[in-house]
C-alpha positions in Angstrom: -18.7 14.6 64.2 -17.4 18.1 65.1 -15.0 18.1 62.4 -17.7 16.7 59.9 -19.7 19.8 61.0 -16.8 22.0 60.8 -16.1 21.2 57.4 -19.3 21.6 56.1 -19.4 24.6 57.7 -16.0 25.8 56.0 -17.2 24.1 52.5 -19.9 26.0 52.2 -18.6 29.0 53.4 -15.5 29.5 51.2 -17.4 28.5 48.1 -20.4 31.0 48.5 -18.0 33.1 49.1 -15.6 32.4 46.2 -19.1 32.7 43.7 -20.6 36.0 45.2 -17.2 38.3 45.9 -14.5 36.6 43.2 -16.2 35.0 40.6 -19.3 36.8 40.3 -18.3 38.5 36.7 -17.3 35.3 35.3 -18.5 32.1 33.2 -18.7 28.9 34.6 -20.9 26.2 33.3 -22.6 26.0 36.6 -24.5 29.6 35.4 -28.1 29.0 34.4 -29.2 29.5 30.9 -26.3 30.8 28.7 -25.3 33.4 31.1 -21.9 34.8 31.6 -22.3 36.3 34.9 -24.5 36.3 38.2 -26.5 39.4 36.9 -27.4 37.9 33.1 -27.7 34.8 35.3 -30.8 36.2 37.3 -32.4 38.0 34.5 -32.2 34.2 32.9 -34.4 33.4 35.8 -36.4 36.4 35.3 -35.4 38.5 38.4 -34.0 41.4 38.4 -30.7 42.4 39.3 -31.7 44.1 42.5 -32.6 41.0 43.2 -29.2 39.7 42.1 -27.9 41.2 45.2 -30.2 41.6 47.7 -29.7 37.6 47.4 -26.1 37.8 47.0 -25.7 39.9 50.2 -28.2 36.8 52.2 -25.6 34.3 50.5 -22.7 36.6 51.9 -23.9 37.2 55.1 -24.9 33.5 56.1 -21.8 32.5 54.8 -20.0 34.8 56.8 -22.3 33.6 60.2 -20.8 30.2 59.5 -17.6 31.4 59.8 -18.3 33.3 62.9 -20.3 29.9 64.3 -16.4 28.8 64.8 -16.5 31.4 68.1 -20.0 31.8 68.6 -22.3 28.6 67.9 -25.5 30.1 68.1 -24.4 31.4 64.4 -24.4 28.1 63.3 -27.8 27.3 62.9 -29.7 30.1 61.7 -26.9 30.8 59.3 -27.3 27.0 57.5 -31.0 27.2 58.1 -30.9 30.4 55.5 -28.5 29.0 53.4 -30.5 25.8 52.7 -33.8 27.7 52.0 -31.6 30.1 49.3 -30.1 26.9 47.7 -34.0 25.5 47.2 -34.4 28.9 45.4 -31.8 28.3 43.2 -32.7 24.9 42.5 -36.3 25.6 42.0 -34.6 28.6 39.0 -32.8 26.1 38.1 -35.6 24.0 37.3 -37.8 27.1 35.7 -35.2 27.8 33.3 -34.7 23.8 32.4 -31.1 24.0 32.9 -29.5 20.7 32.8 -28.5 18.8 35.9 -24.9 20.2 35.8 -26.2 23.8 36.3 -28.1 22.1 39.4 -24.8 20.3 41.0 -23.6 23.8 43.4 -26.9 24.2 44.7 -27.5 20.8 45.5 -24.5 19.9 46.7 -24.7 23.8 48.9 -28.6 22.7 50.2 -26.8 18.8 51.5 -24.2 20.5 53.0 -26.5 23.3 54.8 -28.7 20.3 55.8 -25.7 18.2 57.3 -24.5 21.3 59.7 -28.2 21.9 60.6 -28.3 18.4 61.5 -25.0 17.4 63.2 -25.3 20.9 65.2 -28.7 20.0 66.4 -27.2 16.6 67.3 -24.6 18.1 69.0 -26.5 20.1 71.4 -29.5 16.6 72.4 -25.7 14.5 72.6 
C-alpha cells in the first residue's frame, strides 16, 4: 500500500505541476469552454485572473507538499486534503460552464487520486 500511496502522490504531483508551470499557455481539450489557456480558461468560469493564480499558486504549493511528504509525512495529508477540495472547484466550473465530460476527466481523476493518498495515509498511520 505504500507504493500505491506513493504513486498517487507522484501522479498528482507531476501533472499539477506539468498544467500550472509548463503548459499553462497552451490548448488542450481538457480547458473549459473554448479557451486556449489557463487565464481565458477562468474568465470562461467567470473569475478573474487574479484568481487564476492565487489558485494556481494553491495547486503549486500542495503539489509541491506531496513531494516533500516523501521526507516529511506530515506533508502528506494536508497537502491532498487541499488538493481534493481545489479539484471539487474545478469540477463544480466545470459543471457551471456545461463543459462536456472530457473537460471534467483531470479534475476527477486529480480529486480520486487526492482521495486515495488521504485515505491510504490515514490507513497507514491506524495500521
Amino acid at each position: 500500500m505504500k507504493y500505491l500511496k506513493e504513486f498517487f502522490m507522484l501522479l498528482v504531483s507531476l501533472l499539477v505541476l506539468n498544467v500550472w508551470l509548463l503548459r499553462f499557455d497552451q490548448e488542450t481539450i481538457y480547458r473549459g469552454g473554448d479557451s486556449i489557456n489557463m487565464i481565458e480558461e477562468f474568465a470562461v468560469y467567470g473569475l478573474s485572473e487574479s484568481t487564476a493564480y492565487i489558485i494556481g499558486a494553491l495547486k503549486v504549493l500542495s503539489a509541491i507538499g506531496l513531494l516533500v511528504g516523501f521526507f516529511y509525512k506530515k506533508t502528506i495529508v494536508p497537502s491532498a486534503s487541499i488538493m481534493a477540495a481545489l479539484m471539487c472547484g474545478a469540477i463544480l466550473m466545470h459543471f457551471r460552464v456545461n463543459d462536456e465530460a472530457i473537460k471534467f476527466l483531470p479534475a476527477g481523476l486529480m480529486l480520486v487520486s487526492s482521495l486515495v493518498i488521504v485515505y491510504l495515509d490515514k490507513r497507514t498511520i491506524t495500521a
